[in-house]
mmCIF file as gemmi writes it, N, C-alpha and C atoms, coordinates in Angstrom:
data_model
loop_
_atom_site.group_PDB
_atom_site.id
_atom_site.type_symbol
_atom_site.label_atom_id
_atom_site.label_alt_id
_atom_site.label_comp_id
_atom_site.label_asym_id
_atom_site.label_entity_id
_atom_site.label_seq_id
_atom_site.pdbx_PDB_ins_code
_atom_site.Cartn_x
_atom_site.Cartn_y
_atom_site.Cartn_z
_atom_site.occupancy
_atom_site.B_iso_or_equiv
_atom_site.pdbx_formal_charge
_atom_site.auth_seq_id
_atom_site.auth_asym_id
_atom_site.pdbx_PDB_model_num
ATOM 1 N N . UNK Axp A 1 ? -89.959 -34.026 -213.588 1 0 ? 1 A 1
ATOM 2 C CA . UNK Axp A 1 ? -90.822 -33.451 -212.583 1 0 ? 1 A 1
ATOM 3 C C . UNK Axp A 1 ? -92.249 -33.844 -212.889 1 0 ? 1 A 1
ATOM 4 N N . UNK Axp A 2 ? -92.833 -34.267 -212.054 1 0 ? 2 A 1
ATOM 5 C CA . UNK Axp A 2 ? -93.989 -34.491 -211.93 1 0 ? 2 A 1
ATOM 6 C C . UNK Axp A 2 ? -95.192 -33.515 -211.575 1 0 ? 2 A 1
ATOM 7 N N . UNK Axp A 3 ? -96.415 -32.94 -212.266 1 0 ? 3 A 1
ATOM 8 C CA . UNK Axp A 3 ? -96.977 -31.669 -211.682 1 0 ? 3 A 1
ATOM 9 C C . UNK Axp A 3 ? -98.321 -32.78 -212.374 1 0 ? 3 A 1
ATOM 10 N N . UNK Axp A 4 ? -99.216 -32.031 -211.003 1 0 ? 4 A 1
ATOM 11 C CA . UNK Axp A 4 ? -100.591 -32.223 -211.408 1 0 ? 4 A 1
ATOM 12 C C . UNK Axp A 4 ? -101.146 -31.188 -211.07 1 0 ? 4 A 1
ATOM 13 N N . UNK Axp A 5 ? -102.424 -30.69 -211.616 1 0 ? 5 A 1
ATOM 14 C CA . UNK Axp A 5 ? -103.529 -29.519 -211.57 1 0 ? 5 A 1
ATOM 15 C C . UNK Axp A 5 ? -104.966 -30.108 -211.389 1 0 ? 5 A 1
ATOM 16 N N . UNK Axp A 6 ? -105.294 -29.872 -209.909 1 0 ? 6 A 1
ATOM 17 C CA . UNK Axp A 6 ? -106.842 -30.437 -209.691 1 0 ? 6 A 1
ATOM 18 C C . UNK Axp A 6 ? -107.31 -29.456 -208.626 1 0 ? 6 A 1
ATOM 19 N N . UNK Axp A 7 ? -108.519 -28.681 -209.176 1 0 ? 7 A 1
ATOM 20 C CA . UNK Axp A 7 ? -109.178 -28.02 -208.058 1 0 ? 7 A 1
ATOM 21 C C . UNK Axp A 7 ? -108.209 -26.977 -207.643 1 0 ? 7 A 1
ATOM 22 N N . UNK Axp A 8 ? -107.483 -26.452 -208.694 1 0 ? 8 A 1
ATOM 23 C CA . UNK Axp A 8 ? -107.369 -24.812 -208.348 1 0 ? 8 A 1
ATOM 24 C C . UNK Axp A 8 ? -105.565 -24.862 -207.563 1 0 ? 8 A 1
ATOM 25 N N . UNK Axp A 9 ? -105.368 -26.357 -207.531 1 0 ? 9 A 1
ATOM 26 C CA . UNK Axp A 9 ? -103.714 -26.961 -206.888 1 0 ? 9 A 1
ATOM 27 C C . UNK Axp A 9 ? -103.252 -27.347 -207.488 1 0 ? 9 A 1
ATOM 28 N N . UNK Axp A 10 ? -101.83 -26.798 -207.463 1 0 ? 10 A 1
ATOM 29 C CA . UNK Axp A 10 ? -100.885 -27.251 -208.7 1 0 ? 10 A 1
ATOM 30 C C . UNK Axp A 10 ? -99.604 -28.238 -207.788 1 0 ? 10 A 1
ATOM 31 N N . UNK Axp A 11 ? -99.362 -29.4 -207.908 1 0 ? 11 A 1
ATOM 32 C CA . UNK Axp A 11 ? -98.686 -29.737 -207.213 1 0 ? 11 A 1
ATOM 33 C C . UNK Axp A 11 ? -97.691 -30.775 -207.81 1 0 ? 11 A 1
ATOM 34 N N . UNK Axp A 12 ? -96.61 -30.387 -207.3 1 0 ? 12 A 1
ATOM 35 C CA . UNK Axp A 12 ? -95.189 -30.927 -208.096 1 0 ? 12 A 1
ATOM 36 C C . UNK Axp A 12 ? -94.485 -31.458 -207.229 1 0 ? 12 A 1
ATOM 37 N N . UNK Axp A 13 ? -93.807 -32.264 -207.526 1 0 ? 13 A 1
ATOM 38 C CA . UNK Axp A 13 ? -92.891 -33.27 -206.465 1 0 ? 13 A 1
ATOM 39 C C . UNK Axp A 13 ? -91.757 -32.649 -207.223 1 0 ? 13 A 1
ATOM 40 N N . UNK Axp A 14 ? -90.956 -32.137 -206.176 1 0 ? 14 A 1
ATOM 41 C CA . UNK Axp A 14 ? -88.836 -31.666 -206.161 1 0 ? 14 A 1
ATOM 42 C C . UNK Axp A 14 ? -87.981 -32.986 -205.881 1 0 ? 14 A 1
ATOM 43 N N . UNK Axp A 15 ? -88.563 -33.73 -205.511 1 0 ? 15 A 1
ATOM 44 C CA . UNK Axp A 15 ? -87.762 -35.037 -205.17 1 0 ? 15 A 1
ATOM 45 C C . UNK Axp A 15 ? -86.735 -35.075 -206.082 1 0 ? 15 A 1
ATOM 46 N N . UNK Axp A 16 ? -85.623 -34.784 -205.63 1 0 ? 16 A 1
ATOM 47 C CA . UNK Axp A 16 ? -84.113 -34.829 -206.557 1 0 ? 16 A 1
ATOM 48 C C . UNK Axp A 16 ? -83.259 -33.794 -207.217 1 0 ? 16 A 1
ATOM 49 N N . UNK Axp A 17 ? -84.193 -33.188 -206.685 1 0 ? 17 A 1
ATOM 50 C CA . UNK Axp A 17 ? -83.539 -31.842 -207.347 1 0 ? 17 A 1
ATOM 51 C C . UNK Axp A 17 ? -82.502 -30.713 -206.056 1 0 ? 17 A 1
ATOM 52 N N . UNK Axp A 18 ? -82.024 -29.805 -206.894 1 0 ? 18 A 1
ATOM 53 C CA . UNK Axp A 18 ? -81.336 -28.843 -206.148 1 0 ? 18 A 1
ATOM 54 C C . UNK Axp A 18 ? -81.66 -27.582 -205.782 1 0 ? 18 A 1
ATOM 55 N N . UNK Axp A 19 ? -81.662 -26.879 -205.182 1 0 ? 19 A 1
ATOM 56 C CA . UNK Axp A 19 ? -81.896 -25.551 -204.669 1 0 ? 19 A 1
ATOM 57 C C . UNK Axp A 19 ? -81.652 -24.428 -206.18 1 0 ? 19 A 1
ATOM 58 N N . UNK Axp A 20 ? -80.951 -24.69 -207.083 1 0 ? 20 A 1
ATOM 59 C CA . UNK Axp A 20 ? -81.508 -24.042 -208.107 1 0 ? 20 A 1
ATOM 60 C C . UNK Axp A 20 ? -82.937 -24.902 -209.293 1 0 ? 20 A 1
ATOM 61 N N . UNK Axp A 21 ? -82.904 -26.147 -209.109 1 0 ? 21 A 1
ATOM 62 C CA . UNK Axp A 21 ? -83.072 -26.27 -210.277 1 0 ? 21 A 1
ATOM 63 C C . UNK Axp A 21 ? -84.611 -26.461 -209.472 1 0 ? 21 A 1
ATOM 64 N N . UNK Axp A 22 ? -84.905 -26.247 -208.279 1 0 ? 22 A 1
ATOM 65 C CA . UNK Axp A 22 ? -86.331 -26.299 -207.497 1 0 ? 22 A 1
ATOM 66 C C . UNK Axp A 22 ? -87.169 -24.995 -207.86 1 0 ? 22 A 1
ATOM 67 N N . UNK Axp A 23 ? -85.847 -23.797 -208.073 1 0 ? 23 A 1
ATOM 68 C CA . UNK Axp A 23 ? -86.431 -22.481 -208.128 1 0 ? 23 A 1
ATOM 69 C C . UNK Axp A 23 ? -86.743 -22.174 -209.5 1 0 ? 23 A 1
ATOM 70 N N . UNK Axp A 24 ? -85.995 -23.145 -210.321 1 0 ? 24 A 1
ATOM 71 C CA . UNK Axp A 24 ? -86.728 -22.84 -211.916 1 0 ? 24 A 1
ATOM 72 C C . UNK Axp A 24 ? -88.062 -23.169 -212.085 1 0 ? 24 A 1
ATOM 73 N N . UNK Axp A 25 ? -87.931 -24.449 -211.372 1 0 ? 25 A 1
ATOM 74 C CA . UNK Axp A 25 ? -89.299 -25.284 -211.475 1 0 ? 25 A 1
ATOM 75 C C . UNK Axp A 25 ? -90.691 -24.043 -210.831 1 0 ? 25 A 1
ATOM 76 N N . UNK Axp A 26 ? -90.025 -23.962 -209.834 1 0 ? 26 A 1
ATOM 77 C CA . UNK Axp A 26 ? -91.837 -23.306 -209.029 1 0 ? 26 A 1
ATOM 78 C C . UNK Axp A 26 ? -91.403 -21.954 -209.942 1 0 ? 26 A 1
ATOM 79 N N . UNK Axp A 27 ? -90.638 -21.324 -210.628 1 0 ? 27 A 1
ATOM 80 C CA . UNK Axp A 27 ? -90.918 -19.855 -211.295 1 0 ? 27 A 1
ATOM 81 C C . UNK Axp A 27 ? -91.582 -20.031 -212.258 1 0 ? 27 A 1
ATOM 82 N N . UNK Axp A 28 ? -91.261 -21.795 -213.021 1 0 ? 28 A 1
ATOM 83 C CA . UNK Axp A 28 ? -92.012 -21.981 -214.207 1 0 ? 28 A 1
ATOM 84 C C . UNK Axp A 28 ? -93.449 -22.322 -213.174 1 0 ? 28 A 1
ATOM 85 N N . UNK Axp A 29 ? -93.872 -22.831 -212.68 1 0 ? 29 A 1
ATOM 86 C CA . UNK Axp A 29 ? -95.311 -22.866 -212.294 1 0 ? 29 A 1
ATOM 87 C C . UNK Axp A 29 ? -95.863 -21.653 -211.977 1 0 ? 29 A 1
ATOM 88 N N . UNK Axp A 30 ? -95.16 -20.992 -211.075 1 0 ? 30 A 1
ATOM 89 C CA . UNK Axp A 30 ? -95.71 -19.646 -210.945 1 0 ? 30 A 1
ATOM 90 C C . UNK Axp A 30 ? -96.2 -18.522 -212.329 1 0 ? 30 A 1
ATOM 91 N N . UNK Axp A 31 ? -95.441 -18.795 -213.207 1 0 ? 31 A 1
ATOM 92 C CA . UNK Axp A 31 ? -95.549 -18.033 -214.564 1 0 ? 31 A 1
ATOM 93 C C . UNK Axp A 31 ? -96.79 -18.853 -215.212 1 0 ? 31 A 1
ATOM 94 N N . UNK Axp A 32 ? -96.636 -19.571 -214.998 1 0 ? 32 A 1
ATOM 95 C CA . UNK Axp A 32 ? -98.012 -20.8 -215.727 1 0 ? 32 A 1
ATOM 96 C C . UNK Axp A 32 ? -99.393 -20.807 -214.738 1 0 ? 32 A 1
ATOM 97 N N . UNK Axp A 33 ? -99.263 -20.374 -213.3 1 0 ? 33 A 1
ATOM 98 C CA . UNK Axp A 33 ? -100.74 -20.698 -212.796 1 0 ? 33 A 1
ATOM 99 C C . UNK Axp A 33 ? -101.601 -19.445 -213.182 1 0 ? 33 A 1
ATOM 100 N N . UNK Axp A 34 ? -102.582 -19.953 -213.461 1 0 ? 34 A 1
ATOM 101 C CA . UNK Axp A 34 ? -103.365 -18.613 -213.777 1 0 ? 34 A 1
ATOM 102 C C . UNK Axp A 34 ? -104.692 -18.522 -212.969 1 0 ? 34 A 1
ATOM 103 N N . UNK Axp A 35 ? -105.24 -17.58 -213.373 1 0 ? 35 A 1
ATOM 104 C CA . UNK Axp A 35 ? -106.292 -16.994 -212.315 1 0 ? 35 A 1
ATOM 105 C C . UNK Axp A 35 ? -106.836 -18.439 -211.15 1 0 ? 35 A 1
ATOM 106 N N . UNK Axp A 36 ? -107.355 -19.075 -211.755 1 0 ? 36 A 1
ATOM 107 C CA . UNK Axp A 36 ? -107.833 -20.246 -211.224 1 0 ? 36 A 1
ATOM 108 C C . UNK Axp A 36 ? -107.143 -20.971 -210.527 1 0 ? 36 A 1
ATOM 109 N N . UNK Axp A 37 ? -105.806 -20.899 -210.337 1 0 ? 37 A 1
ATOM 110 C CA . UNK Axp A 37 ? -104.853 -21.591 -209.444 1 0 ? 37 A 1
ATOM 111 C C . UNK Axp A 37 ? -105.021 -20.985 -208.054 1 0 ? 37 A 1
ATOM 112 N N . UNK Axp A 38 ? -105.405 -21.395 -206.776 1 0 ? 38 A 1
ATOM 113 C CA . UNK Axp A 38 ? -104.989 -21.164 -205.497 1 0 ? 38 A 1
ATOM 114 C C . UNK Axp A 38 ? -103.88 -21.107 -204.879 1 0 ? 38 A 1
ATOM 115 N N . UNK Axp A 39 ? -103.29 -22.459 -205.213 1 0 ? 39 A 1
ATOM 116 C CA . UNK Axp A 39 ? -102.222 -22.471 -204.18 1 0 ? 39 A 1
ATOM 117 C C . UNK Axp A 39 ? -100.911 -23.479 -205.169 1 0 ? 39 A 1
ATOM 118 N N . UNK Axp A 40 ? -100.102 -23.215 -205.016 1 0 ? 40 A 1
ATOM 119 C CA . UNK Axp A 40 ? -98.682 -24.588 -205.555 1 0 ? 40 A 1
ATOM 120 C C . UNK Axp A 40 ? -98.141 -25.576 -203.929 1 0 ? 40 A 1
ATOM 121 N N . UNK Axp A 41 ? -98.684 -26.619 -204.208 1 0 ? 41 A 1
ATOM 122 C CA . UNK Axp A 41 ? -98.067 -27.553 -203.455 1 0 ? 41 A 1
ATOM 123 C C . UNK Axp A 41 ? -96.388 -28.472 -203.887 1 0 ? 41 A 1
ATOM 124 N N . UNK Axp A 42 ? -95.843 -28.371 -203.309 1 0 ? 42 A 1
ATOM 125 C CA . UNK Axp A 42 ? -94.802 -28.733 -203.662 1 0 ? 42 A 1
ATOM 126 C C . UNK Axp A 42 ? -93.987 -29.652 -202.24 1 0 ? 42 A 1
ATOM 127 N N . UNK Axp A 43 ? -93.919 -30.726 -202.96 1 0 ? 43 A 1
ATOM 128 C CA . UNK Axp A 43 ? -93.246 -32.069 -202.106 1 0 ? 43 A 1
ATOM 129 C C . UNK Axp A 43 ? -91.938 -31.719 -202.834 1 0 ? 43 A 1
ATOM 130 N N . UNK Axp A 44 ? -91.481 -31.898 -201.327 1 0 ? 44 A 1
ATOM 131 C CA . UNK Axp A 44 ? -89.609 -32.446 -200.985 1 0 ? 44 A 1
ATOM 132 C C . UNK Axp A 44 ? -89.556 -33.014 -200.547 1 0 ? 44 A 1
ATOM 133 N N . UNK Axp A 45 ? -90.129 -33.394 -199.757 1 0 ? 45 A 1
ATOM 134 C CA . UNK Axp A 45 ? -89.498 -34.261 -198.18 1 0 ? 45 A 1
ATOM 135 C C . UNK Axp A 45 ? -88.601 -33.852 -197.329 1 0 ? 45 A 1
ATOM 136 N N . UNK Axp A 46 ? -88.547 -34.678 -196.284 1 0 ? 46 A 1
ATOM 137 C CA . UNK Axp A 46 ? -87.675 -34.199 -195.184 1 0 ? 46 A 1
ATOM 138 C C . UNK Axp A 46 ? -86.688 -34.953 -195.03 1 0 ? 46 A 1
ATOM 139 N N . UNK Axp A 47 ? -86.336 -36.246 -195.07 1 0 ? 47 A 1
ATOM 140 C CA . UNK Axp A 47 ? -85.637 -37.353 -194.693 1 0 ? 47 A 1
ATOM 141 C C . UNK Axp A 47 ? -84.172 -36.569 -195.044 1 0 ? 47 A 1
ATOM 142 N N . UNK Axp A 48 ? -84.055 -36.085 -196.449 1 0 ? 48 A 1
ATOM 143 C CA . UNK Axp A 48 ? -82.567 -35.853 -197.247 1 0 ? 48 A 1
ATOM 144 C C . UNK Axp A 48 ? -81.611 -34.132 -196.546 1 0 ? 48 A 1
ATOM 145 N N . UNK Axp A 49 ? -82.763 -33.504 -195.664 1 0 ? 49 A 1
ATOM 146 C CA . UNK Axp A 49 ? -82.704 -32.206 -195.034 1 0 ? 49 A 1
ATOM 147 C C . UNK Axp A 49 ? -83.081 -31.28 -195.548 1 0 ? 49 A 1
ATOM 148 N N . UNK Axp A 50 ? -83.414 -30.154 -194.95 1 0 ? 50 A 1
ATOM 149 C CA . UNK Axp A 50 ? -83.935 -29.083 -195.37 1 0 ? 50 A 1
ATOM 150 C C . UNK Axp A 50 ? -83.75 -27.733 -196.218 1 0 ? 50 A 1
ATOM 151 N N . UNK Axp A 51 ? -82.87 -28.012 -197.002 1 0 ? 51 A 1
ATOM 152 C CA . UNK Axp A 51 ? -82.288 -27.158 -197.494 1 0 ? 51 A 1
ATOM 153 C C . UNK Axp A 51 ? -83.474 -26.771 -199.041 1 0 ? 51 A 1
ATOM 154 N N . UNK Axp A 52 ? -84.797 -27.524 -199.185 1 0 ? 52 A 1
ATOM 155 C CA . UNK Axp A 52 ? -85.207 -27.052 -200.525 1 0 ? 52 A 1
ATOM 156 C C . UNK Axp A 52 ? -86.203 -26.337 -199.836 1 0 ? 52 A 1
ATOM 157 N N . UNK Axp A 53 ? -86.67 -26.757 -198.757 1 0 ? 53 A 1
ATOM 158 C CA . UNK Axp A 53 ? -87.66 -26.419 -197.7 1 0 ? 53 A 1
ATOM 159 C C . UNK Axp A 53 ? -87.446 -24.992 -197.556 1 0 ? 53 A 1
ATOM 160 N N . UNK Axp A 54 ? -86.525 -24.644 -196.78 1 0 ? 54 A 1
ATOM 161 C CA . UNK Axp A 54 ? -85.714 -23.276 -196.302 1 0 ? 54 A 1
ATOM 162 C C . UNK Axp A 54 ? -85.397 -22.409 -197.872 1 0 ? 54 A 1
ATOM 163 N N . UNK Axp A 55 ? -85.025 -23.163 -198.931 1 0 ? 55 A 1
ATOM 164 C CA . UNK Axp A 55 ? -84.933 -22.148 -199.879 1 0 ? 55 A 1
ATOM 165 C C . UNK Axp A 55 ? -86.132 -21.463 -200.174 1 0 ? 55 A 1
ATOM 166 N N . UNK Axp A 56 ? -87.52 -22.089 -200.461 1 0 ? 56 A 1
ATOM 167 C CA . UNK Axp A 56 ? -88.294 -22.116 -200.897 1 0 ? 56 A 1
ATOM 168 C C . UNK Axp A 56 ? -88.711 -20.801 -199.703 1 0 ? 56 A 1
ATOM 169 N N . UNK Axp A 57 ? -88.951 -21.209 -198.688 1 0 ? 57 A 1
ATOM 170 C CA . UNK Axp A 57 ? -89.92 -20.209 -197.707 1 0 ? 57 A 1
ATOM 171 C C . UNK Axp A 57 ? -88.985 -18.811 -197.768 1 0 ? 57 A 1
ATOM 172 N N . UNK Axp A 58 ? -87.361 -18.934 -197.703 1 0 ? 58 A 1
ATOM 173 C CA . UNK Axp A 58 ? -86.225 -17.837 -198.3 1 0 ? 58 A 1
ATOM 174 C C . UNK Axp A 58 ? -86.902 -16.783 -199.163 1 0 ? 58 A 1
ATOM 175 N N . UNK Axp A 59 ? -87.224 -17.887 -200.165 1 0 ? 59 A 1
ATOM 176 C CA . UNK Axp A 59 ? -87.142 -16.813 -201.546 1 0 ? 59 A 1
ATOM 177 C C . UNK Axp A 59 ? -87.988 -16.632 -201.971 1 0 ? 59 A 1
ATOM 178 N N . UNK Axp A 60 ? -89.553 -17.353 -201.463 1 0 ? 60 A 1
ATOM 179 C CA . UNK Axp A 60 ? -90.924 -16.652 -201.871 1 0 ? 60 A 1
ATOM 180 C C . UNK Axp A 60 ? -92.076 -16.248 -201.071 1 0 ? 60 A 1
ATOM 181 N N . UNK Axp A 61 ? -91.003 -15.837 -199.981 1 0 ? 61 A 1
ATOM 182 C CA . UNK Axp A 61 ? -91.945 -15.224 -198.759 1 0 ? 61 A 1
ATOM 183 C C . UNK Axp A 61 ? -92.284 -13.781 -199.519 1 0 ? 61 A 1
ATOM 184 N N . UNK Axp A 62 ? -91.854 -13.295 -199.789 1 0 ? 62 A 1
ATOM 185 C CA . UNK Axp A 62 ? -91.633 -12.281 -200.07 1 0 ? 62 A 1
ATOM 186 C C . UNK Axp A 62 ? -92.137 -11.604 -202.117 1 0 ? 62 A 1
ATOM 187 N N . UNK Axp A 63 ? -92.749 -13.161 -202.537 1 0 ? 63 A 1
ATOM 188 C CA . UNK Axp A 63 ? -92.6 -12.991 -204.153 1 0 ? 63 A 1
ATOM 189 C C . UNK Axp A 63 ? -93.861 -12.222 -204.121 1 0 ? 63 A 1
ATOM 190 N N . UNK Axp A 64 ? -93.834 -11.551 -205.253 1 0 ? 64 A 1
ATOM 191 C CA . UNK Axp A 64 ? -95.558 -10.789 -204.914 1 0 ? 64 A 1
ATOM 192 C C . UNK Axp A 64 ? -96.846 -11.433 -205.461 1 0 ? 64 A 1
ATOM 193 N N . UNK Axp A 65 ? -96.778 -12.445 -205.643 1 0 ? 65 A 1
ATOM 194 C CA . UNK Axp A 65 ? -97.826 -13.479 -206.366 1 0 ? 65 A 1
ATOM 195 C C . UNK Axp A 65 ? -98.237 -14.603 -204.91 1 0 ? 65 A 1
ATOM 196 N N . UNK Axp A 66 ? -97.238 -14.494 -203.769 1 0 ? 66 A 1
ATOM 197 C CA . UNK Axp A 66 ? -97.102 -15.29 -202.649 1 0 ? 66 A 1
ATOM 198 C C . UNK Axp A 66 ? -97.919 -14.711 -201.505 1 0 ? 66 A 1
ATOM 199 N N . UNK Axp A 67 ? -99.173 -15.194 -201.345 1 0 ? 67 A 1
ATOM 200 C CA . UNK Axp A 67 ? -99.753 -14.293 -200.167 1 0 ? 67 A 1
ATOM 201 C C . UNK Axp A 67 ? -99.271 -14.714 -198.703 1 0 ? 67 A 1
ATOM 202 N N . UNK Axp A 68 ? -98.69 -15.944 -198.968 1 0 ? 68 A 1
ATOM 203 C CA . UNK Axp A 68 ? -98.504 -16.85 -197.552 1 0 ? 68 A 1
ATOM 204 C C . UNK Axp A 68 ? -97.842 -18.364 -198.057 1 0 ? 68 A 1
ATOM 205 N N . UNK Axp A 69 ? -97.097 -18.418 -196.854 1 0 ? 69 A 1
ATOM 206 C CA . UNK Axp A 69 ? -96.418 -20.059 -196.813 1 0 ? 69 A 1
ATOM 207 C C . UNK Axp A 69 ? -96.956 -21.36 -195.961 1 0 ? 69 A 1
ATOM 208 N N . UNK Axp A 70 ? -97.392 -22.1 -196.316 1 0 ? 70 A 1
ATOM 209 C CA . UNK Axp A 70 ? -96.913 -23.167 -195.244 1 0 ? 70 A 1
ATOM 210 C C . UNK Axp A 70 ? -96.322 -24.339 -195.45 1 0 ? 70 A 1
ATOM 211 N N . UNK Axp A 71 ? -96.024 -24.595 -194.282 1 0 ? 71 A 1
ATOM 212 C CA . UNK Axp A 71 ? -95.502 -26.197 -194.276 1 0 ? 71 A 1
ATOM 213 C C . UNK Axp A 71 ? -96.477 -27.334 -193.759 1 0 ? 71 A 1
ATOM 214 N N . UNK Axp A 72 ? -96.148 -28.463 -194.15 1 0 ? 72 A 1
ATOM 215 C CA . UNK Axp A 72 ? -96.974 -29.099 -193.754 1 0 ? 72 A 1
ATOM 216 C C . UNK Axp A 72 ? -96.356 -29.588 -192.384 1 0 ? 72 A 1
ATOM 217 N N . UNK Axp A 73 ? -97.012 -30.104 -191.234 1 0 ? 73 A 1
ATOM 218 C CA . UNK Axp A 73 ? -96.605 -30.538 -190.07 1 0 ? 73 A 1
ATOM 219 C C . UNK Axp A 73 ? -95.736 -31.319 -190.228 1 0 ? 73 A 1
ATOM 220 N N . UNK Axp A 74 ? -95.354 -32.343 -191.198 1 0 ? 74 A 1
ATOM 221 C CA . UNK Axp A 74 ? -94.241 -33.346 -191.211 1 0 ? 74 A 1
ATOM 222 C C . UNK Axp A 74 ? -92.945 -32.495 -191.474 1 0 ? 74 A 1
ATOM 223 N N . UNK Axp A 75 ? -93.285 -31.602 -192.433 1 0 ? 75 A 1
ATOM 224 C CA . UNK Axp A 75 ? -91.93 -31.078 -192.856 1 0 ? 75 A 1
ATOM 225 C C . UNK Axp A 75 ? -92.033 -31.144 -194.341 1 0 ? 75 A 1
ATOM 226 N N . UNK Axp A 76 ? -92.381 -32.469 -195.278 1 0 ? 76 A 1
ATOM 227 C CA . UNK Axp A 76 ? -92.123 -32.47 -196.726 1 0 ? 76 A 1
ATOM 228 C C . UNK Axp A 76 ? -92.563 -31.832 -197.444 1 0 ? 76 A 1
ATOM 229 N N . UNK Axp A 77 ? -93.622 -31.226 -197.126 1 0 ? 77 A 1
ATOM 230 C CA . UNK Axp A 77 ? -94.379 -30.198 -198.228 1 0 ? 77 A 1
ATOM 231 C C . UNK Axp A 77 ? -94.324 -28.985 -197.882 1 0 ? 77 A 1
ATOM 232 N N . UNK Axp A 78 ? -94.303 -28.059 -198.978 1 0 ? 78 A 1
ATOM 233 C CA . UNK Axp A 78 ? -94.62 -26.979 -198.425 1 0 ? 78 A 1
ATOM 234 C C . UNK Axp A 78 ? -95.159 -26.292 -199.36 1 0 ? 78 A 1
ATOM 235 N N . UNK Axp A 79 ? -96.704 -24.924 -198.962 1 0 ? 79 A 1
ATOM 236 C CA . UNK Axp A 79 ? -97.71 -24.639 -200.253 1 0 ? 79 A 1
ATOM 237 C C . UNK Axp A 79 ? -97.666 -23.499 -200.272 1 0 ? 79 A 1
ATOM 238 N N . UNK Axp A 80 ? -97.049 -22.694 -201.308 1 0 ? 80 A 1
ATOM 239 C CA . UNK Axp A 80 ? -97.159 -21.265 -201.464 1 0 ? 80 A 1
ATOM 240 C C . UNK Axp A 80 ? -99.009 -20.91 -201.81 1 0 ? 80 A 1
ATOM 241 N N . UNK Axp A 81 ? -99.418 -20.286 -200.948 1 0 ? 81 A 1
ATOM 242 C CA . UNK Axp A 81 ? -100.611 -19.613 -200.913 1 0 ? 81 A 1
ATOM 243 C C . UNK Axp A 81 ? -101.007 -18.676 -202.28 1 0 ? 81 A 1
ATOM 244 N N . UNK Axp A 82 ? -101.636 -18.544 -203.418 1 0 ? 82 A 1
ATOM 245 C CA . UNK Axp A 82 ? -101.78 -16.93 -204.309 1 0 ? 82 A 1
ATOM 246 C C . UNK Axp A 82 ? -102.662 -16.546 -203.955 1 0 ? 82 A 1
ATOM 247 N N . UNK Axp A 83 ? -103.736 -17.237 -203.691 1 0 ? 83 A 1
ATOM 248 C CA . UNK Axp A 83 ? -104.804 -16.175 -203.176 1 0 ? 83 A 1
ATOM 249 C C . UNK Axp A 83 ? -105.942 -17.565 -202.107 1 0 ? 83 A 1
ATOM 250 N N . UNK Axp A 84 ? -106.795 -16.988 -201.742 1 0 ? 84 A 1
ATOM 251 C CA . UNK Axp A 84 ? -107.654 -17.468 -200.485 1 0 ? 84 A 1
ATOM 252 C C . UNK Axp A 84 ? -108.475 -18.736 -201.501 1 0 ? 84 A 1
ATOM 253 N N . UNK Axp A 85 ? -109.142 -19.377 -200.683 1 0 ? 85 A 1
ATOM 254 C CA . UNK Axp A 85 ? -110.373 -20.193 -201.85 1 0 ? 85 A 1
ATOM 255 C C . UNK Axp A 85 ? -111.172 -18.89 -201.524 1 0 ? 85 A 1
């Protein structure tokens, strides 16, 4: 997995992974961003279908560190919100 941290964004490419092993990944980022983190960007893509997409908005709409979701207009990304800039 690939993660970079610039300007308060933590962003990791899922490319290849599975619906569990996506949710280890962003719990380990989530446990690791700290105050200074805004938001986790996280690439999937769309081409392979939506199933990391849909897990993701599933299971951390609702996390309490998650103020908000989005997707990006294409579909491949999608950025759990923690707090505002």
């Amino acid at each position: 997995m690939k993660t970079i941290s610039q300007g308060g964004v933590i962003t990791a490419d899922l490319h290849g992974k599975n619906t569990y092993q996506a949710g280890v990944t962003v719990d380990a980022l989530l446990r690791r961003a700290g105050n200074g983190t805004y938001r986790l960007r996280l690439i999937h893509g769309y081409h392979g279908g939506t199933a990391i997409r849909d897990f993701l908005r599933d299971t951390y709409s609702h996390h309490p560190r998650v103020l908000r979701i989005t997707v990006s207009p294409d579909g491949g990304t999608t950025e759990l919100i923690l707090r505002e800039y």
